[in-house]
Structures are given as structure tokens and as C-alpha cells.
GUSETOR-60099 format. One record per residue (C-alpha): x, y, z negated. Coordinates in steps of 0.5 Angstrom, whole numbers, always signed. Example, Ala and Ser with C-alpha at 12.3 -4.5 7.8 and 13.67 -1.06 7.14 Angstrom:
// GUSETOR-60099
+-------+-------+-------+
!    xx !    yy !    zz !
+-------+-------+-------+
!   +25 !    -9 !   -16 !
!   +27 !    -2 !   -14 !
+-------+-------+-------+
***
This chain:
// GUSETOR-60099
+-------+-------+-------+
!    xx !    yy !    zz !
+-------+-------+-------+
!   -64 !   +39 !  -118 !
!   -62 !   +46 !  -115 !
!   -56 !   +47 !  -112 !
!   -50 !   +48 !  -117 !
!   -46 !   +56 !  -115 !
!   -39 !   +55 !  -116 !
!   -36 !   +59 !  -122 !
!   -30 !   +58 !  -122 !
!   -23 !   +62 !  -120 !
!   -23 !   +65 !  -114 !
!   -15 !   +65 !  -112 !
!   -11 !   +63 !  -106 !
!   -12 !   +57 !  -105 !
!   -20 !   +58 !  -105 !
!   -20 !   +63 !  -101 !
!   -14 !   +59 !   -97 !
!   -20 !   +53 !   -97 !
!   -26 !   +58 !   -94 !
!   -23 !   +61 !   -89 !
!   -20 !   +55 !   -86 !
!   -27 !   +52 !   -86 !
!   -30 !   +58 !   -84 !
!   -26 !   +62 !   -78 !
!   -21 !   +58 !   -73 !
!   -14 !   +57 !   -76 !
!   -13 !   +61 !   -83 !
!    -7 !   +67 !   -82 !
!    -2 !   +71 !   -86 !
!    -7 !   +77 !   -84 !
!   -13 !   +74 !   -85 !
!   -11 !   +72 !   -93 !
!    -8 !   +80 !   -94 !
!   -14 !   +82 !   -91 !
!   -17 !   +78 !   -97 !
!   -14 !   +79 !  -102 !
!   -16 !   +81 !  -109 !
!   -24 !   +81 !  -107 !
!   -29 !   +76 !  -110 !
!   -32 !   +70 !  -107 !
!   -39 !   +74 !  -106 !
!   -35 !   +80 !  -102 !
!   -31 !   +75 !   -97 !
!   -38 !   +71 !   -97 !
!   -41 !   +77 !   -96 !
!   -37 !   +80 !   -90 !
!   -36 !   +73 !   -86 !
!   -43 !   +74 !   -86 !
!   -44 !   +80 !   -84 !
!   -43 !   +80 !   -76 !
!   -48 !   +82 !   -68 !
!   -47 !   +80 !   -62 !
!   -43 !   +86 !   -59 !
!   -40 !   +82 !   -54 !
!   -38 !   +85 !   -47 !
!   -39 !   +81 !   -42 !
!   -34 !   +76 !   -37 !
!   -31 !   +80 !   -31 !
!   -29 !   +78 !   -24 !
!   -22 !   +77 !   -24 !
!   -22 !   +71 !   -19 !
!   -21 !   +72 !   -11 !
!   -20 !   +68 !    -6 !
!   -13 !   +67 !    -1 !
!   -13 !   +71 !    +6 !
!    -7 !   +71 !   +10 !
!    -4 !   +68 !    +5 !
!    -5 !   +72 !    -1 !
!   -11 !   +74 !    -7 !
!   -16 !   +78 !    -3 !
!   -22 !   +79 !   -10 !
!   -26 !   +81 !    -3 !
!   -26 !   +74 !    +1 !
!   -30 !   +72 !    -6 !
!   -36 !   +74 !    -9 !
!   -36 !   +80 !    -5 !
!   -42 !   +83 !    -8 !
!   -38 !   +84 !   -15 !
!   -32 !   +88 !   -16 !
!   -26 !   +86 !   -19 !
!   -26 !   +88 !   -26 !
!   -33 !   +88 !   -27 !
!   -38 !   +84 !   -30 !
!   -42 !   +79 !   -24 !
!   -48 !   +77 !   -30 !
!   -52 !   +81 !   -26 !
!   -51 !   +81 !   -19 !
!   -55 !   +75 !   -16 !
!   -51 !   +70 !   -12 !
!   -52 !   +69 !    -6 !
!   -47 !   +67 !    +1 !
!   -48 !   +65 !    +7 !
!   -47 !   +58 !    +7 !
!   -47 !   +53 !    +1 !
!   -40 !   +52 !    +1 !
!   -39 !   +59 !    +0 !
!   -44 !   +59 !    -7 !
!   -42 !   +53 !    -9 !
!   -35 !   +56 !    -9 !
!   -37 !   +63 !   -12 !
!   -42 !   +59 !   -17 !
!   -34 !   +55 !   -19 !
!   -32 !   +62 !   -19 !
!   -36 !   +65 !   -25 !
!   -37 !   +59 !   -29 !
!   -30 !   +59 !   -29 !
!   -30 !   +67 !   -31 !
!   -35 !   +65 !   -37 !
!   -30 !   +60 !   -39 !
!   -24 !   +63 !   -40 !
!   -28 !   +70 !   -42 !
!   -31 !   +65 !   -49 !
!   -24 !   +61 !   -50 !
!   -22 !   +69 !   -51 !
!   -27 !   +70 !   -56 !
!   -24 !   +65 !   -60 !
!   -17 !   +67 !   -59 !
!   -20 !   +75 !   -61 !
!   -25 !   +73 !   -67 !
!   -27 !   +78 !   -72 !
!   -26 !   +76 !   -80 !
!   -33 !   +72 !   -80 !
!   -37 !   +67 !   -78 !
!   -39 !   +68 !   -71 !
!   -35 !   +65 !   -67 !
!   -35 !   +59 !   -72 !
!   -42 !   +58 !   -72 !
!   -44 !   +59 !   -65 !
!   -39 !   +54 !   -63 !
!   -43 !   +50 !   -68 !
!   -50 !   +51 !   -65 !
!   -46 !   +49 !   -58 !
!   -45 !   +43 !   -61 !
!   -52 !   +41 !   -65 !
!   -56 !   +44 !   -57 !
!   -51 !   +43 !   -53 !
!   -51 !   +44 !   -45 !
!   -45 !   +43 !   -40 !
!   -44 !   +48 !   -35 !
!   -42 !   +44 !   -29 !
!   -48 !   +41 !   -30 !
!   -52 !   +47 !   -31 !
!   -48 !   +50 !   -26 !
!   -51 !   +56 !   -26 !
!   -47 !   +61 !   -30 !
!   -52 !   +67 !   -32 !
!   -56 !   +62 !   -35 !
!   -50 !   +60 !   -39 !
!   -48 !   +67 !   -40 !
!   -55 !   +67 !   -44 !
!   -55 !   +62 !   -47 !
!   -48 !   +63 !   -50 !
!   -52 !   +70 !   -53 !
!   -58 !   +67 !   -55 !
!   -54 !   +61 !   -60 !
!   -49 !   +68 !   -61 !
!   -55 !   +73 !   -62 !
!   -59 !   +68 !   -68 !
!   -53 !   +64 !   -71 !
!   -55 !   +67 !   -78 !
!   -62 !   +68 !   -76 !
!   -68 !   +63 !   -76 !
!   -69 !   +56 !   -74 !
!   -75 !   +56 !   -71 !
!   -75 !   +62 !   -67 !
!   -69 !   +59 !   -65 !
!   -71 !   +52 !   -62 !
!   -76 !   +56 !   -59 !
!   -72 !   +61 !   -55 !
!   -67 !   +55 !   -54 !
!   -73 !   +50 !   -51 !
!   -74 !   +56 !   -47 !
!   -68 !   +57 !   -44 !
!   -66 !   +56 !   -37 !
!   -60 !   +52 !   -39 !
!   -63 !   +49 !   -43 !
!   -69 !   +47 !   -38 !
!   -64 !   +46 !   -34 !
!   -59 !   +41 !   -37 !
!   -64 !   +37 !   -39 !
!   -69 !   +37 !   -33 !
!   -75 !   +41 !   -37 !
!   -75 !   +45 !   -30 !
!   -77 !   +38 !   -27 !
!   -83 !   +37 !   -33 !
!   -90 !   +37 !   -29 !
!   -97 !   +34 !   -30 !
!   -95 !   +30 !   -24 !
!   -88 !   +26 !   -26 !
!   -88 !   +28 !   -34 !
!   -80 !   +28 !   -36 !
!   -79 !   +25 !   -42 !
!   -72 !   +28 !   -43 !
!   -72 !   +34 !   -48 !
!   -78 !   +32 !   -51 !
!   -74 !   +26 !   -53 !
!   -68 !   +30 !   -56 !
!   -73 !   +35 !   -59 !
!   -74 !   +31 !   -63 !
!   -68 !   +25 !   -63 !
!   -61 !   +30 !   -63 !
!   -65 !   +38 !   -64 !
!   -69 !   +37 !   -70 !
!   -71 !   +30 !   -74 !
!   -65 !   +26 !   -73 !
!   -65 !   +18 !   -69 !
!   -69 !   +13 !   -74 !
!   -73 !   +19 !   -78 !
!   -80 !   +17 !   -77 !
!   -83 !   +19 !   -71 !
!   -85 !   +14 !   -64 !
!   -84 !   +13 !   -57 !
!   -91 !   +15 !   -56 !
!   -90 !   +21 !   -61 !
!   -84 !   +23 !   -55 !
!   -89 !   +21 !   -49 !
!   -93 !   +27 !   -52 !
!   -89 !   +32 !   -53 !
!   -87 !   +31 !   -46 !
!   -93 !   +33 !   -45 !
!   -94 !   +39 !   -49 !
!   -87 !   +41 !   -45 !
!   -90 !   +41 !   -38 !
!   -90 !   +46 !   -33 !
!   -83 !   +50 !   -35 !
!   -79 !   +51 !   -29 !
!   -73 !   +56 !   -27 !
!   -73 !   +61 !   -20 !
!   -68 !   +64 !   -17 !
!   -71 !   +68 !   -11 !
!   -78 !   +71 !   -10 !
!   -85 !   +70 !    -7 !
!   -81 !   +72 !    -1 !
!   -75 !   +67 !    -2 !
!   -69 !   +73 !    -3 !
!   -65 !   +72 !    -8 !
!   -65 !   +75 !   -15 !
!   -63 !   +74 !   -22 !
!   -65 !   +67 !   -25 !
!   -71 !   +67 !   -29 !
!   -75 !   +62 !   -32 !
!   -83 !   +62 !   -31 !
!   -89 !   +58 !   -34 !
!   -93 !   +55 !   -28 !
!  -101 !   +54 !   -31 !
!  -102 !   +48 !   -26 !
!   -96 !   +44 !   -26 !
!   -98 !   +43 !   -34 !
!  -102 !   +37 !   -37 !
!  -109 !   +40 !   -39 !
!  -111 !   +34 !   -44 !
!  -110 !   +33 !   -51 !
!  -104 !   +30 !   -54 !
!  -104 !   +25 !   -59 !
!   -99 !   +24 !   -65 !
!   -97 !   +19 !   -70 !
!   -98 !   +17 !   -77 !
!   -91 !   +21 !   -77 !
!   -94 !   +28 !   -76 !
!  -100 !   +26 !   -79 !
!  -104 !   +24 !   -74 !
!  -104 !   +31 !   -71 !
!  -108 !   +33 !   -64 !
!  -105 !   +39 !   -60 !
!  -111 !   +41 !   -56 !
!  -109 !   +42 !   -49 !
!  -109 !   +48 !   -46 !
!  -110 !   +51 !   -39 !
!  -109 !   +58 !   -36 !
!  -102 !   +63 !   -36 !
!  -101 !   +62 !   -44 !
!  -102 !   +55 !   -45 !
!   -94 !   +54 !   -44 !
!   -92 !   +57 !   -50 !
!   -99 !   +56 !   -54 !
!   -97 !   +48 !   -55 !
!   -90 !   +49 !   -54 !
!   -92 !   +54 !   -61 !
!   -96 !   +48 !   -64 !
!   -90 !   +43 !   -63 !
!   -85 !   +46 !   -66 !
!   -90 !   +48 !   -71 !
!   -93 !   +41 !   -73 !
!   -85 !   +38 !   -73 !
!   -82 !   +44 !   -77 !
!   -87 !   +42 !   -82 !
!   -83 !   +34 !   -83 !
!   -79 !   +35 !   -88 !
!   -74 !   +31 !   -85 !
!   -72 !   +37 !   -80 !
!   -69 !   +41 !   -87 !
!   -64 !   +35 !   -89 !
!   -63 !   +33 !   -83 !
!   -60 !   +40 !   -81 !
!   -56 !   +41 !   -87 !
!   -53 !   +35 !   -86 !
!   -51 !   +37 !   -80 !
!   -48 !   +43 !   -83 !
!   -45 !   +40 !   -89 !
!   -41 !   +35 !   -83 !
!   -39 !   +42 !   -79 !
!   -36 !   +46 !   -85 !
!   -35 !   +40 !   -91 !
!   -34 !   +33 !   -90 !
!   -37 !   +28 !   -86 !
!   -38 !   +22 !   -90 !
!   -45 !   +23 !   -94 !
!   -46 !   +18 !  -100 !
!   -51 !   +18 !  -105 !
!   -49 !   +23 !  -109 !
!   -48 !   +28 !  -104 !
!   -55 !   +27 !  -102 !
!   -58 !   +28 !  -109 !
!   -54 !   +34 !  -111 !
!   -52 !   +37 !  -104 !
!   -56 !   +35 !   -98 !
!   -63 !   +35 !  -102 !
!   -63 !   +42 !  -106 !
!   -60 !   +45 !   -99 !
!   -65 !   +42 !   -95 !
!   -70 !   +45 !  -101 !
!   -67 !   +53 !   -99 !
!   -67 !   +51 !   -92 !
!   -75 !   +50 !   -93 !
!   -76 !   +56 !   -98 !
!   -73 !   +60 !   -93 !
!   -78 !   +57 !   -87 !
!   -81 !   +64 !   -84 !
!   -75 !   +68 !   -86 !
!   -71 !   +72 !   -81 !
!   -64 !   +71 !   -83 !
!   -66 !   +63 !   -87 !
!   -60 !   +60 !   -83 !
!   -55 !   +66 !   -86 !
!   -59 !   +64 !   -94 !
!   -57 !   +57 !   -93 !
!   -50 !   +58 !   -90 !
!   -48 !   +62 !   -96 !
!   -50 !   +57 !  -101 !
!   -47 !   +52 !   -97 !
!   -41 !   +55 !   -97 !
!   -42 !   +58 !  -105 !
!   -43 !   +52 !  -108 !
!   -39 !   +48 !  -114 !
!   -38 !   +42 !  -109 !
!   -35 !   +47 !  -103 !
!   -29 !   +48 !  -107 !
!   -29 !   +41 !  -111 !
!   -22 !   +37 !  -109 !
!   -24 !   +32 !  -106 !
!   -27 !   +36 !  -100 !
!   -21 !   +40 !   -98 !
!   -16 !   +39 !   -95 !
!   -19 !   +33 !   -92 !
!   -22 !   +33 !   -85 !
!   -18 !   +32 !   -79 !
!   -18 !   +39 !   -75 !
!   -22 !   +39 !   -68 !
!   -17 !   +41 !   -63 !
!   -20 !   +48 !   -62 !
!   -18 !   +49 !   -70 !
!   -11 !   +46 !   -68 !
!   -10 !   +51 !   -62 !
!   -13 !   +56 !   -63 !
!   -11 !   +56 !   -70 !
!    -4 !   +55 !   -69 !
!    -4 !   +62 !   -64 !
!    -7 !   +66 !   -68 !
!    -2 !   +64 !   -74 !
!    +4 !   +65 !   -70 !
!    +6 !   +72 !   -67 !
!    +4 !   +72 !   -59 !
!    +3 !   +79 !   -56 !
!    -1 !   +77 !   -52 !
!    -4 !   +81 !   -46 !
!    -8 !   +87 !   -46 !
!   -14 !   +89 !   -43 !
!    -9 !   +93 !   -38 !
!    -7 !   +86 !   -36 !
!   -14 !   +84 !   -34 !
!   -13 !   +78 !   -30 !
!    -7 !   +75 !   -35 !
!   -12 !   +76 !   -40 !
!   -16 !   +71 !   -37 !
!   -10 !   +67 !   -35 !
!    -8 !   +66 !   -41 !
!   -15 !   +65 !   -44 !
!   -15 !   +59 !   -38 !
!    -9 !   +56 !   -41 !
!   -12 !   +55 !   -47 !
!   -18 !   +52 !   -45 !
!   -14 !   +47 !   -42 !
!   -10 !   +46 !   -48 !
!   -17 !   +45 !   -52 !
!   -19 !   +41 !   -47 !
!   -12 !   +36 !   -47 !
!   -12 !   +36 !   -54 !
!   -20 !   +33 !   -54 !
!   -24 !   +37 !   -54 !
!   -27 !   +41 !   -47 !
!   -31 !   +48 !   -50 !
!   -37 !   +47 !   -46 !
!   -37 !   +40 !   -44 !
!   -39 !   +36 !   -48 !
!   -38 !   +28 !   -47 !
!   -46 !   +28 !   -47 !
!   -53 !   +32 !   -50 !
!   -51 !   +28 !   -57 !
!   -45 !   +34 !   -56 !
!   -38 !   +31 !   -59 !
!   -38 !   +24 !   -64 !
!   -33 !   +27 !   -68 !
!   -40 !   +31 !   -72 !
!   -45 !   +25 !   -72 !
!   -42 !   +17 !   -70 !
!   -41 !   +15 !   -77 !
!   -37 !   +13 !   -80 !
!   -31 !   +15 !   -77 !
!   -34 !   +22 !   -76 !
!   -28 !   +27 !   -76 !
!   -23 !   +23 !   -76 !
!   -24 !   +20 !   -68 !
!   -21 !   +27 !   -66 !
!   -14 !   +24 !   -68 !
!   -13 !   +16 !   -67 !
!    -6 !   +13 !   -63 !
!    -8 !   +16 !   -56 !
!   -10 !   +23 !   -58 !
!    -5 !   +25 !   -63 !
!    +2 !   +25 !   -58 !
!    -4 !   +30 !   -53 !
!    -6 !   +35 !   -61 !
!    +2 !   +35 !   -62 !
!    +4 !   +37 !   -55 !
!    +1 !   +42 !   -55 !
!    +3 !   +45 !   -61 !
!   +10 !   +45 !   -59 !
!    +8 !   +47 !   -51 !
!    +5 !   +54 !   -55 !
!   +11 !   +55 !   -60 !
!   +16 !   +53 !   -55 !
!   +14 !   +56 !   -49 !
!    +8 !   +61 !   -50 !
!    +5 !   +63 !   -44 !
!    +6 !   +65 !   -37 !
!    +3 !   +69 !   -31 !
!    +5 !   +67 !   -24 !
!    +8 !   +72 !   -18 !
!    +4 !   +75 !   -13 !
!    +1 !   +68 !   -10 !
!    -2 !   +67 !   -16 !
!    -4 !   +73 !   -18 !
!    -8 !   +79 !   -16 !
!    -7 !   +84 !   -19 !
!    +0 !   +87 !   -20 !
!    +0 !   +89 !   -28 !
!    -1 !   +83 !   -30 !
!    +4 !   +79 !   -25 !
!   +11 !   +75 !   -28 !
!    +9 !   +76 !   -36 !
!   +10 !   +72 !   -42 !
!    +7 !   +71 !   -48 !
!   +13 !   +68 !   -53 !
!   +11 !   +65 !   -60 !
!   +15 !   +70 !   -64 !
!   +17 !   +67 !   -70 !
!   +21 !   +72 !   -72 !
!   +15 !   +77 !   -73 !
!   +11 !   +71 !   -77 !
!   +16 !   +70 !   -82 !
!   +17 !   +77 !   -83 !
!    +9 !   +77 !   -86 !
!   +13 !   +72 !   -90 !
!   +14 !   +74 !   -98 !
!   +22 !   +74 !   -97 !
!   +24 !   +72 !   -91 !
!   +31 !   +72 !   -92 !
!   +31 !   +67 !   -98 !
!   +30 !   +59 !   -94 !
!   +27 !   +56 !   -99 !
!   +22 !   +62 !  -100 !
!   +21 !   +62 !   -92 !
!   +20 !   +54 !   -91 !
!   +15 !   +54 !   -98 !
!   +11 !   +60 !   -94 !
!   +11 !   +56 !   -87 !
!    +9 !   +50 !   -90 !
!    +3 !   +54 !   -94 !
!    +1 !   +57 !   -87 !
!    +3 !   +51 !   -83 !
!    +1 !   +45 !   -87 !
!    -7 !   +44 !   -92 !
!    -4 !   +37 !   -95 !
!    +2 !   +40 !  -100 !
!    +9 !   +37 !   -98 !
!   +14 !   +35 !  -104 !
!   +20 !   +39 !  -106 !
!   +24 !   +33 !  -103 !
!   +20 !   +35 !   -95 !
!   +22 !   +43 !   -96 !
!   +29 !   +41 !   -98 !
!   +30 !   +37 !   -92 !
!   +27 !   +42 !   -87 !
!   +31 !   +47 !   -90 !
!   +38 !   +44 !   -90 !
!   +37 !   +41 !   -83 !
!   +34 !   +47 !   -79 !
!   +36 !   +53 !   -82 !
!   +42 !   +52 !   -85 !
!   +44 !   +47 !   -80 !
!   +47 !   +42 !   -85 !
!   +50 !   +45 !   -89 !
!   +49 !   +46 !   -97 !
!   +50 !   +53 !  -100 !
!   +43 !   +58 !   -98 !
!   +47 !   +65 !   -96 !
!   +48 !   +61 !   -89 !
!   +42 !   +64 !   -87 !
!   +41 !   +68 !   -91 !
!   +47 !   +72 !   -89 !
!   +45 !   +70 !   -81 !
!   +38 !   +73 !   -81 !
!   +40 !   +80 !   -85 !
!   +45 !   +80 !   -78 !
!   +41 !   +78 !   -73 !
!   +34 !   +82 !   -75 !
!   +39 !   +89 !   -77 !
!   +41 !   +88 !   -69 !
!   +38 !   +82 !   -66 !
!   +45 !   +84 !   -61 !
!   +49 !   +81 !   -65 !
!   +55 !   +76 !   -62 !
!   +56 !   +74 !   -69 !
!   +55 !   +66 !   -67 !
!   +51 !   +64 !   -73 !
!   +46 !   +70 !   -73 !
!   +45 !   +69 !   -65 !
!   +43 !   +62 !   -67 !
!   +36 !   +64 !   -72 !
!   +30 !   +64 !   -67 !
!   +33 !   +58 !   -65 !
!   +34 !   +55 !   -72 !
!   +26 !   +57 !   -73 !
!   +24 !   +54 !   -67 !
!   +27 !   +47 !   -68 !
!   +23 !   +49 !   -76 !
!   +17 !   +49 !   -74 !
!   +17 !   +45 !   -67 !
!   +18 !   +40 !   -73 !
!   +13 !   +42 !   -77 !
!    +9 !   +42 !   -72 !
!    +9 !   +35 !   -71 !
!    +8 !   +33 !   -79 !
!    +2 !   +31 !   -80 !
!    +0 !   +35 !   -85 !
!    -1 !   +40 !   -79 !
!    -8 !   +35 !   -76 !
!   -12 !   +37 !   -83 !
!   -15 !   +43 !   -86 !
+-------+-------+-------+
***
């Protein structure tokens, strides 16, 4: 059976439903982008991106005499500049240690940004996918230009082929480091990233293969490792290197899964990549790698739950284009694409239906509401900002970069409960404080005791819900302005009764008759001076809608 093409209308609320899925929070913007264009054009352009990051920059320092000093920290960077290729080294180990913490930090705040600052396509969505699907922890790996590449890798392939992929990923210093590839040998074998090969990266627990199928691929595995200096011992970027004789030479044996396949050993300079090509060969070729790989997907971007019918009619044909596509270059941009354009995508049961993760709920709210935030001028308050940001993700449930273990977080596997863990009794007062720590106090910057640098000192960065609600299609009618919030704010529709009360209640201040705020607003946004008393009170009146709108929770869905 092949997977069904949606061909029904293409409106507001569809478009509403894709971008919601698809970027992180769906803005007023982003739908006047939009607007008017066909279901294939939206398609087209969220999948149409490169990697054209620039790097993460030095903007930390270290405190001398009581004040920042960037040259007491990390000397060999410049402040403003990338440190992604200058080596690490200090005069003690306590001093890398705090330079490393100063870089991880800095790539941090650098990818929360690139959150924030999304472009109109998939990118960051999808980056963040294969962040969770092959996840590292950057305090673990503690090495931050391994992180750095990392990130590029899993950005630079998003769309691109799954095969090269994993290779690429098994290959990769943070890989090989976070999950002890760099310790794998002939000597003491390590069971570790050959187990999730297999477990958490390609086949999924319970498909088939054994515990002798893990000990071989192990095997297979041995001999890569990570350096960090030279054949004289000085340091240089790190790097990672096959050596020939810490590899197992002997033959490994695989069961009835793989069809009792032998890989050969092999010996000498290209034996790493030799069997490491037979490997992912031998278990790309199981079909259960397809289903399992848009299973994951469809929990990502539809729904967590997968019944019978899903399987048959979703699951099954999608795992068919994933195999069709197996040596194309852009074969996961082919399966995204009909995932996202199928009939079931846009059926009624899956929208509206999934609990936001925490960097949906904050990053989406910032970027639906109106902040002026800090501006490549403003350097280091940008990465303050960015900072902040990550904290508030993080408090919310969900620390970008460190997930609870290598499964990444249970909110995209632990059946059955799946999304709806990011919001229980314990996580919801964190999701909504956060919400209204963003629209009621914004962000902030600190003096010269916290901040170095002088044009980014004593900043704020307020929610402006007056510019939001001028995006509105008639801002000076209530019930037009509470029926657009709600639309923007709210993916579960709310009754009549529900928008009649947040009217009365916020914006006429009890009172019945609709020309409170409308006259009140035509003064205040023709002089926002005014001494008028009812005009001086609309950004208040605004705030208190919205700061109650922001704990319903019709906020938590998209």
C-alpha cells in the first residue's frame, strides 16, 4: 500500500498545523510569509537549507582585580572570535579545565541562539532531531570542538543519507568519545557504541539481533581513538585516528539475524573503515532499520502513539521510501517530504494533539511575541540572552545537549506515555513560569561586574506585546484581539464563553461596553505619553491577558 498524498485544502489552519510541527513555535510572520502558497511550495522551502552557521565566538573572561578581564581566560582567543580552531592548552589542569567550561558554555549559548534565530525551514528542527536520535552530553564529552563538529555534522546531513550518516557519526570524536569508542581495542573490547549501533541508532531494542551479534560488532569497532597533540606531545586540534594494532584482525561472526553473515578481518591502515563499511552495510540491509527510523520520525513530528493502522498505512509504506531511496544523497529529505505530505499528517486526530517539548514551549513563545533582542553589536549580551534561555529550557524539562542518558530524552521512546511525560504535575508550574517569567520580565543584562563589554551593559529586552498585537487584523477591536491571541497562543480552540471572559476581565477591566478599549488603545498607541488614566493602563491590561493565557493549558499543545 503506498503512502496516501494529502489532497485536500491547503488554509490557515493547515498551514498553522505544518509550521507548528515543523519550525520551533508558529509566529504571525511566519504565516504572512506563507500565506497564499501551495502545500508543495511551503514543502519545498522548509526543505530547502545548508549549513551556513558561523561559528560560536569568545565572549567569556575571567575576573582580575575584580573586574572581567577576556585575557586572563583562554589567552590564546581574542575576544570576538571563534576559538573552534585554536588548540587548548594552560599551564595547569585547573586552568584547561576552566577554559574547556568556557568553551562548552560558548557553544551553548552559541546553539540555543540558533534556536532563537531560525530561518523558515526545517533545519534546526531536524538537527535537533538527530541530536536526540544519536545524542552526546557536552559535559561529558568535554571537548568542545569535537562538540562544534559534531553539531556540523548532524546540521551539514539533516536531509541527506542515512548511511553516510551513521558512518560519519561512528566516526566522530564525540562520538567516540561519549560512548568510550576511543577505549575500544583488541586488548579489552567495549561493548558500548556497538551495542547502541544496533539498540538505540538503527534497529531499535527487541528487533532481532543477539548479544553475540553486539560482542562482534564490537569488534569490528576496535582500534578507533581520539588525540589531542602530536608525535612530540604538543598540542594541536583534536582529531581522530585509526590505529592498525589496537584492531581485532580475526573474523567476526553474526547471527541468523544477518543471515549468518562473516565479516573478514582485516589488518593494516584501512581495516578501520573496511569493516566499519561491512558493518553498517550488513545492518542497513535489515529492513527493520527503515521502520524503525520512521517510527522515530513519525513520534518526532505526528504523534507518539503507533496503533495497527498507523503501522499498515503510515509506518509501512514510508519504511518502503526510506528503502527505495537507500543510496540517494538526499534520501532522508524524500522521507521527510512524504511524511509531512501525507493524508494522515493533516488528518484530525494528529493535530493539536502532542504536548510541546520545553524548546518548542520557550523558544516558541519568544519568537511569537515581540522582543528586540540584542544585536551582533551587542555581543556578549547576545550570548547572555542566549544563556538565559538555555536555562529556561532546561528548568522547563528539557536541557538542549544533555540528555538524560545515550536513549536521549523518554518523551520520543518510553512508551506509552511518550510526549505527554514533558508535562505531569511536577513540570507544569516549571513550563508556566517560565512563560510568564518571558512575558513579564523579558530579558536583562547585568553592569560592569558582570559584563565586559561596554555596549552590552544594563540592557533590556522586554516582551512588546503592543508591536504583537499590532501584527493582529484589528487591534483595536477586543474581541478580534483576544480571537488573534488566542490563534497565536492557544493549538486547542477555546469557546466563545472562554474569549468573552478574557475580554471582559483583562482588557475592558470588567466592564461591558467594548469602546473601553478601544478608545483606550487609539490613545495610548497615537501617544503612548498620554496621561490619560484608562489609556496609561493598556500594556498593562495586555500583560495580565496574556500572562493568563500563558498558564492555560491550551499553551502546552501543538
Amino acid at each position: 500500500m503506498p503512502l496516501v498524498p494529502y489532497t485536500g485544502p491547503f488554509g490557515r489552519p493547515e498551514l498553522t498545523h505544518l509550521l507548528r510541527r515543523s519550525l520551533f513555535g508558529c509566529t504571525n510572520a511566519d504565516l504572512a510569509h506563507f500565506n497564499g502558497q501551495s502545500l508543495d511550495q511551503v514543502i519545498d522551502a522548509l526543505l530547502n537549507f545548508t549549513n551556513d552557521t558561523t561559528p560560536p565566538v569568545k565572549v567569556y573572561w575571567d575576573l582580575v582585580g575584580g573586574n572581567p578581564d577576556p585575557t586572563a581566560l583562554d589567552p590564546l582567543v581574542s575576544y570576538g572570535s571563534t576559538w573552534v580552531d585554536t588548540i587548548r592548552t594552560a599551564a595547569t589542569e585547573p586552568e584547561l579545565a576552566d577554559l574547556t567550561s568556557a568553551r562548552v558554555q560558548s557553544f551553548m549559548w552559541w546553539r540555543t541562539g540558533l534556536l532563537v534565530h531560525q530561518d523558515r525551514n526545517l533545519r534546526e528542527k531536524m538537527q535537533l532531531f538527530w541530536n536526540n536520535h544519536m545524542p552526546t552530553q557536552v559535559f561529558q564529552v568535554f571537548n568542545p570542538r569535537f562538540s562544534y563538529e559534531y553539531d556540523q555534522l548532524l546540521r551539514t546531513q539533516a536531509l541527506g543519507n542515512f548511511r553516510q550518516l551513521i558512518h560519519d557519526v561512528s566516526t566522530s570524536g564525540a562520538m567516540l568519545i561519549y560512548l568510550n569508542g576511543y577505549l575500544n581495542t583488541v586488548l579489552a573490547p567495549d561493548e558500548n557504541y556497538g551495542r547502541e549501533l544496533m539498540e538505540l541508532f538503527m534497529l531499535g531494542e527487541g528487533s532481532g539481533y543477539t548479544e553475540s551479534d553486539v560482542q562482534a560488532a564490537a569488534r569490528v569497532l576496535t582500534g578507533w581513538t581520539v588525540r589531542e597533540t602530536d608525535a612530540l606531545g604538543d598540542p594541536v586540534l583534536p582529531y581522530v585516528v585509526f590505529r592498525p594494532t589496537m584492531h581485532d584482525t580475526t573474523d567476526k561472526q553474526f547471527s541468523a539475524f544477518f543471515n549468518n553473515t562473516v565479516i573478514t578481518g582485516q589488518s593494516g591502515t584501512g581495516a578501520g573503515e573496511g569493516e566499519l563499511n561491512l558493518l553498517l552495510d550488513m545492518i542497513y540491509a535489515n529492513e527493520e532499520v527503515s521502520r524503525f527510523m520512521c517510527r522515530n520520525l513519525y513520534r518526532y513530528f505526528v504523534h507518539g502513539e503507533i496503533d495497527a493502522t498507523v503501522e499498515a498505512e503510515v509506518i509501512e509504506p514510508l519504511a518502503q521510501i526510506f528503502r527505495d531511496n537507500a543510496a540517494a544523497p538526499d534520501q532522508m529529505r524524500t522521507v521527510v517530504r512524504a511524511l509531512l505530505t501525507c493524508d494522515h499528517f493533516f488528518s484530525a486526530q494528529v493535530r493539536s494533539c502532542m504536548v510541546m517539548p520545553p524548546v518548542d514551549l520557550v523558544v516558541g513563545l519568544i519568537r511569537k511575541l515581540h522582543f528586540t533582542l540584542p544585536t551582533p553589536a551587542q555581543l556578549e549580551a547576545q550570548y547572555s540572552v542566549w544563556r538565559d534561555i538555555y536555562y529556561l529550557t532546561s528548568y522547563a524539562g528539557e536541557e538542549l545537549l544533555n540528555p538524560p542518558n545515550v536513549a536521549g530524552f523518554p518523551a520520543y521512546y518510553q512508551s506509552p506515555s511518550f510526549d505527554n511525560i514533558w508535562m505531569d504535575t511536577a513540570t507544569y508550574p516549571a513550563r508556566k513560569n517560565c512563560m510568564l517569567a518571558i512575558i513579564y520580565s523579558g530579558f536583562a543584562t547585568g553592569d560592569d561586574n558582570e559584563i565586559y563589554d561596554p555596549a552590552s551593559q544594563n540592557l533590556q529586552f522586554p516582551c512588546d506585546l503592543l508591536a504583537t498585537v499590532a501584527e493582529f487584523t484589528d487591534a483595536y477591536n477586543p474581541n478580534t484581539l483576544v480571537t488573534d491571541a488566542a490563534e497565536l497562543l492557544f493549538a486547542v480552540p477555546v469557546s466563545n464563553g472562554v474569549k468573552w471572559q478574557l475580554k471582559t476581565n483583562y482588557l475592558l477591566l470588567g466592564q461591558l461596553n467594548d469602546v473601553y478599549w478601544s478608545d483606550a488603545y487609539e490613545l495610548y498607541v497615537t501617544d503612548p505619553g498620554t496621561t490619560d488614566p484608562t489609556a496609561m493602563l493598556v500594556p498593562s491590561l495586555l500583560q495580565w491577558m496574556f500572562l493568563d493565557m500563558a498558564g492555560a493549558a491550551e499553551t502546552q499543545m501543538h
